[in-house]
C-alpha positions in Angstrom: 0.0 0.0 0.0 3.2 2.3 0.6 6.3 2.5 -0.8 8.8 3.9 1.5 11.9 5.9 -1.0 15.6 7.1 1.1 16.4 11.0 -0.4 19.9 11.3 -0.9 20.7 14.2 0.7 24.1 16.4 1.6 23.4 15.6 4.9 23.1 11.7 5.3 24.4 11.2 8.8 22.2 14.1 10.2 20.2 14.2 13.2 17.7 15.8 12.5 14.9 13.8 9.7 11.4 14.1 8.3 9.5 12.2 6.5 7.3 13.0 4.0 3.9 11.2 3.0 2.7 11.3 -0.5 -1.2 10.6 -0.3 -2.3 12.4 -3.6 -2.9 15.8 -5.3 -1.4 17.7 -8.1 2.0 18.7 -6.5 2.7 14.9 -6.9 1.9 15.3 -10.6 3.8 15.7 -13.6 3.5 15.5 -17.7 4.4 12.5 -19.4 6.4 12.7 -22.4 3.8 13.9 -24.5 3.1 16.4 -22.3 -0.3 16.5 -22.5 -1.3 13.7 -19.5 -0.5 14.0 -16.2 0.8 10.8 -14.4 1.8 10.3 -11.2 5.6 11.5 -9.7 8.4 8.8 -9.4 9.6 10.2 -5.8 12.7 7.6 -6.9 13.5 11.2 -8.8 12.6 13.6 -6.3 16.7 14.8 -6.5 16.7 15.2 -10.4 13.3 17.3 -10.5 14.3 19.2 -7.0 18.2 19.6 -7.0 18.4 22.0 -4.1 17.3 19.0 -1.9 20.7 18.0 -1.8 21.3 21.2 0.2 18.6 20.2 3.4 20.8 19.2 6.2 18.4 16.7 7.6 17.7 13.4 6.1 14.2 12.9 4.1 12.3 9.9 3.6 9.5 9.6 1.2 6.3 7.1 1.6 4.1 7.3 -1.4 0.8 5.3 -1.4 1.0 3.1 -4.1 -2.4 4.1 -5.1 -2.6 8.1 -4.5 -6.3 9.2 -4.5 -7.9 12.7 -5.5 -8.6 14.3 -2.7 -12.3 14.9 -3.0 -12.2 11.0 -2.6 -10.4 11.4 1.3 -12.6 9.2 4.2 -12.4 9.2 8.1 -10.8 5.9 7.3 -7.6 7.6 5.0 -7.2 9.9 8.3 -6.9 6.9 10.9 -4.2 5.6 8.1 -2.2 8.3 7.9 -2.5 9.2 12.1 -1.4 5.5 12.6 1.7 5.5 9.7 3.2 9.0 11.7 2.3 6.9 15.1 4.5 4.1 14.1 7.1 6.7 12.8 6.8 9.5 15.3 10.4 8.0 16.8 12.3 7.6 14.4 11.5 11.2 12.7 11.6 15.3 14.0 8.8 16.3 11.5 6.2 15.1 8.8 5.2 16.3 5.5 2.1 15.4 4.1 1.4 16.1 0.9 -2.3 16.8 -0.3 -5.2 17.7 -2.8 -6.1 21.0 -2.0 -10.3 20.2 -2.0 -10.2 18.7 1.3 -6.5 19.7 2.5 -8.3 21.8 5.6 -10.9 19.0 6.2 -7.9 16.5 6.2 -5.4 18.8 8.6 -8.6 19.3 11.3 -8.9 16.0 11.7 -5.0 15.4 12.0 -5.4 17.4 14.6 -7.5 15.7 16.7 -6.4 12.4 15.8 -3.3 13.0 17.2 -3.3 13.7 20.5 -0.5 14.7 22.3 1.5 15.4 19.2 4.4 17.7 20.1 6.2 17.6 16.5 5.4 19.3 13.2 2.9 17.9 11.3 2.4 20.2 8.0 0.5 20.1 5.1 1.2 21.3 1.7 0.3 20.8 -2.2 0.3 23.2 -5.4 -2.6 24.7 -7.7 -0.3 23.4 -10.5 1.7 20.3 -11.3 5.5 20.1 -10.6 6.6 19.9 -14.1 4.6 23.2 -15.5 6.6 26.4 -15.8 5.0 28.8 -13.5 4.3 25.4 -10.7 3.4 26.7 -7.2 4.3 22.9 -6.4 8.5 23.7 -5.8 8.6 26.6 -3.0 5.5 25.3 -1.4 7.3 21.8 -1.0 10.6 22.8 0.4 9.3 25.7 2.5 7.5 22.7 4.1 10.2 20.8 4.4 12.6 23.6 6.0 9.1 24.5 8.8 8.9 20.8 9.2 13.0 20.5 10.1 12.8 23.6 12.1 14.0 23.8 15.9 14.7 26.5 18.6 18.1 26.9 19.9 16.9 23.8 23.0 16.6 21.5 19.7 12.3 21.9 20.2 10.4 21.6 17.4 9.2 25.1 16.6 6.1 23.8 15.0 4.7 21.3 16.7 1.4 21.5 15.9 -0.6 20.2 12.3 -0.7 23.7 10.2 -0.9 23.9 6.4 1.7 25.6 4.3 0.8 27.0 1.2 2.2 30.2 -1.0 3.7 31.6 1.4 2.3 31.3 5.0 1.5 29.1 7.4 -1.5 28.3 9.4 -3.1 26.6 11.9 -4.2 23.7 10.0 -7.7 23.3 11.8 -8.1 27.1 11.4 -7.8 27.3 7.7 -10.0 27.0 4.6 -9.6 27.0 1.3 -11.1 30.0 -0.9 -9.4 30.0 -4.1 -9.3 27.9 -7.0 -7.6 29.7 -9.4 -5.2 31.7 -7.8 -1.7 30.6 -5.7 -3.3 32.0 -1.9 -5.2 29.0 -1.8 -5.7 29.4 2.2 -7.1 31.8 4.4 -7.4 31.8 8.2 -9.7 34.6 8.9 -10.1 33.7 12.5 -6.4 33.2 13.9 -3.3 35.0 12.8 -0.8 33.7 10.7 2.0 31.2 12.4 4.5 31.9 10.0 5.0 34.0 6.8 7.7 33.3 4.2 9.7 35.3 2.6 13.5 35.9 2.2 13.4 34.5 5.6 11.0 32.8 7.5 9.2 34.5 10.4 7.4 32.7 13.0 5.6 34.3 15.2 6.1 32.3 18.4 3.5 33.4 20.9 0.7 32.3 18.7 1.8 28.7 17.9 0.8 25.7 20.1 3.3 25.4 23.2 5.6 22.6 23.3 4.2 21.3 26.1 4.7 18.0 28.1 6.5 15.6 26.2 3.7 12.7 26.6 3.4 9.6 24.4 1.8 10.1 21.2 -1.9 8.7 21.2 -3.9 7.7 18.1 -7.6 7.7 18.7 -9.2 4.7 17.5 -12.4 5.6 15.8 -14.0 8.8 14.4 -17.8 8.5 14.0 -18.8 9.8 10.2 -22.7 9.8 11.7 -22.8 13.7 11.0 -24.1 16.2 8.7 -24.4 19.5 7.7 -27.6 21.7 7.7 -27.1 24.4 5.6 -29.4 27.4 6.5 -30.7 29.7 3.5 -33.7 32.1 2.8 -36.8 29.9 2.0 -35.8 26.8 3.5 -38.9 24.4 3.8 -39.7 22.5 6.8 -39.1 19.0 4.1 -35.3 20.1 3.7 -34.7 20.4 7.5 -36.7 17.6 8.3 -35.2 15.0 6.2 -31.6 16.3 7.1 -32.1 16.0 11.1 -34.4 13.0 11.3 -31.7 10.8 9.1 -31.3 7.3 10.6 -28.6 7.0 13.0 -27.2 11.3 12.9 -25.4 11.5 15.9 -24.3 15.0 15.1 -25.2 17.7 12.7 -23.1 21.0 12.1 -26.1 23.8 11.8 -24.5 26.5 9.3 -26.1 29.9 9.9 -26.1 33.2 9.2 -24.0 36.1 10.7 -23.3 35.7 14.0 -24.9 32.5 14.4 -28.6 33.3 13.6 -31.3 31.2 12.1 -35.2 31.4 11.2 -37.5 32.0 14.2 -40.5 30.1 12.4 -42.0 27.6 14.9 -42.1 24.7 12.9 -38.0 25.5 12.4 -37.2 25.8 16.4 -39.7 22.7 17.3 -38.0 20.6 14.4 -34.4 21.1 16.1 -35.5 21.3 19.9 -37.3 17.8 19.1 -33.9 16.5 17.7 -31.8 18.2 20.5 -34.2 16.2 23.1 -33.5 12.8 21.1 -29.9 13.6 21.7 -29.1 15.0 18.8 -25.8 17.1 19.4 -26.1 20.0 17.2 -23.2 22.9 16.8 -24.1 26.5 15.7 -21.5 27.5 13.1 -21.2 30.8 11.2 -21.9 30.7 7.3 -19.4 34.0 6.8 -15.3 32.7 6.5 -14.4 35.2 9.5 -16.5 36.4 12.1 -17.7 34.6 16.0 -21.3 32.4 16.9 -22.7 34.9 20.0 -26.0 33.1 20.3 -28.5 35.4 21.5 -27.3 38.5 20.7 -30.1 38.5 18.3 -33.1 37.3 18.5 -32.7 34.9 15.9 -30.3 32.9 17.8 -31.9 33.2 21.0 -34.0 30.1 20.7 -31.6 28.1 19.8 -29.6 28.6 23.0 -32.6 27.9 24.7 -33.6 24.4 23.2 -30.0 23.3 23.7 -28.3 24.2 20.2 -24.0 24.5 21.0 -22.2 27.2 20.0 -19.2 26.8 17.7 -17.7 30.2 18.6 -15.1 30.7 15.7 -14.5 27.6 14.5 -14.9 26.3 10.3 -17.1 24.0 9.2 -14.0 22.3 8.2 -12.6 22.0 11.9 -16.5 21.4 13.1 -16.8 18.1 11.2 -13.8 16.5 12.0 -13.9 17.5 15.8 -17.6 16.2 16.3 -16.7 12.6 14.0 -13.5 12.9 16.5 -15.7 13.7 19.9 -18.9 11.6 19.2 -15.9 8.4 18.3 -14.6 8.8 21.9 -18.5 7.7 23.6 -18.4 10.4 26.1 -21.4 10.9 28.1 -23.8 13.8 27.0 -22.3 16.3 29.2 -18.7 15.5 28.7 -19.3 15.6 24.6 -21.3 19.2 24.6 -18.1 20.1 27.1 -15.8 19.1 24.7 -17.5 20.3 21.6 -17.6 23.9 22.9 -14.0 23.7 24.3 -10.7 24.5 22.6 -8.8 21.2 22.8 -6.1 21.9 19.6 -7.0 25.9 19.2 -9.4 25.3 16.8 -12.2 28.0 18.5 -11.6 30.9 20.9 
């Protein structure tokens, strides 16, 4: 299912190393001679397309999935894969690299996130708008800037990343903060909601205080399960009581991410409050989250949100769609009881929310 490739490098017998995981995406993708199909990298000649690699003074590993898949094709199930391949390497390397279709790059770097709990070593994800071999490629700075933030250590010989952030044209963020709002231009990523953790440039400046602390160096923990029993209830004017139905009285929803407007206001029309507060009293665990890419869930300010507090709906705060999924499939997967998951879901446990 893998196949693990050994970068020559100038710097063999260092100690520092990363490795890099291949899962899929265009930055793994180059022409073939006709140079009009796009076929999958050899990473066997990752120093004949990328040169400068032999200037890195760590050693680099590559594991490529045999198989890479398109992005918009990524599972829970791809996440536990990848958590449990940097769990049985986390030893043996100072950093990971994963690289990524940028569709569900943010969706894929939330759940990381969670997934990996206690993770005090970088963990960052990059890709490219265009493939390696084109001209004007994105694919070549965006790679070894990755690979530099994922070496990188303070003067104790810390990690000076060691969280799961996202790298891409030229800054780096926290990678359950980000999302993805271009298609056609290089700034791929935005985090609206929390600063930037690094921006490059001719030199790389981190900004310290906002990046996860190093903090006790406990064994690396892999939860086991994430439940996928969740959806998404996209609010929007004219909504009919048949759309919300059918979306909240699916067999088996454990949680459902309620997507509203502004700061976190929905319809006040009866049928729409009873139709959630009948849900919330099955045990339904819905989270309030904000339609707008920056911005903060205050539920009641308004009186459009007001009822929702009151029948039990959670408040999101800050946090993305992108990091609300993946934290409730992470949550709901641990079999909490009730209090203990609505604690969790409305408390920061990898600075996803404020």
């Amino acid at each position: 299912m893998f196949t693990t490739i050994h970068i020559p490098t100038a710097a063999a017998q260092a100690s520092t190393s990363v490795l890099m995981i291949y899962t899929g995406g265009t930055l793994g993708m180059v022409y073939d001679r006709t140079g009009r199909h796009l076929v999958p990298f050899d990473f066997s000649q990752m120093n004949e397309r990328l040169p400068e690699l032999n200037r890195f003074d760590f050693q680099l590993t590559v594991v490529a999935l045999d198989q890479p898949i398109d992005s918009s094709n990524v599972t829970p199930d791809h996440w536990l894969q990848w958590a449990h391949l940097i769990r049985g390497n986390y030893d043996r390397y100072d950093g990971f690299v994963i690289l990524h279709g940028t569709d569900t790059m943010a969706y894929s770097a939330s759940a990381m996130s969670f997934l990996l709990e206690n993770l005090h070593k970088p963990v960052v994800f990059t890709g490219s708008q265009l493939p390696l071999g084109t001209v004007r490629t994105d694919a070549r700075e965006n790679l070894m800037t990755a690979l530099e933030i994922a070496s990188a250590k303070d003067a104790a010989g810390r990690p000076l990343v060691p969280e799961v952030s996202i790298y891409f044209h030229g800054l780096l963020l926290r990678g359950n903060r980000a999302k993805k709002v271009e298609s056609v231009h290089f700034d791929a990523f935005q985090s609206e909601n929390y600063p930037l953790l690094a921006e490059a440039g001719v030199t790389i400046d981190y900004n310290r205080s906002l990046i996860l602390p190093y903090g006790d160096e406990l064994p690396l923990r892999v939860a086991p399960v994430m439940d996928g029993r969740v959806a998404i209830l996209k609010l929007f004017p004219g909504i009919t009581r048949l759309v919300a139905d059918s979306t909240v009285q699916m067999p088996g929803l454990r949680g459902l991410i309620l997507e509203t407007y502004g700061s976190g206001n929905a319809p006040t029309a009866g049928w729409f409050i009873e139709t959630l507060r009948k849900a919330v009293n099955k045990g339904l665990f819905v989270f309030n989250v904000s339609q707008c890419v920056g911005g903060f869930v205050v539920q009641g300010r308004y009186e459009t949100s007001r009822h929702l507090s009151e029948i039990g709906v959670l408040s999101g705060a800050d946090i993305t769609t992108e990091a609300a999924v993946t934290k409730m499939m992470y949550v709901l997967g641990k079999h909490l009881s009730d209090d203990e998951t609505r604690r969790q879901l409305t408390t920061p446990l990898r600075g996803e929310m404020s």
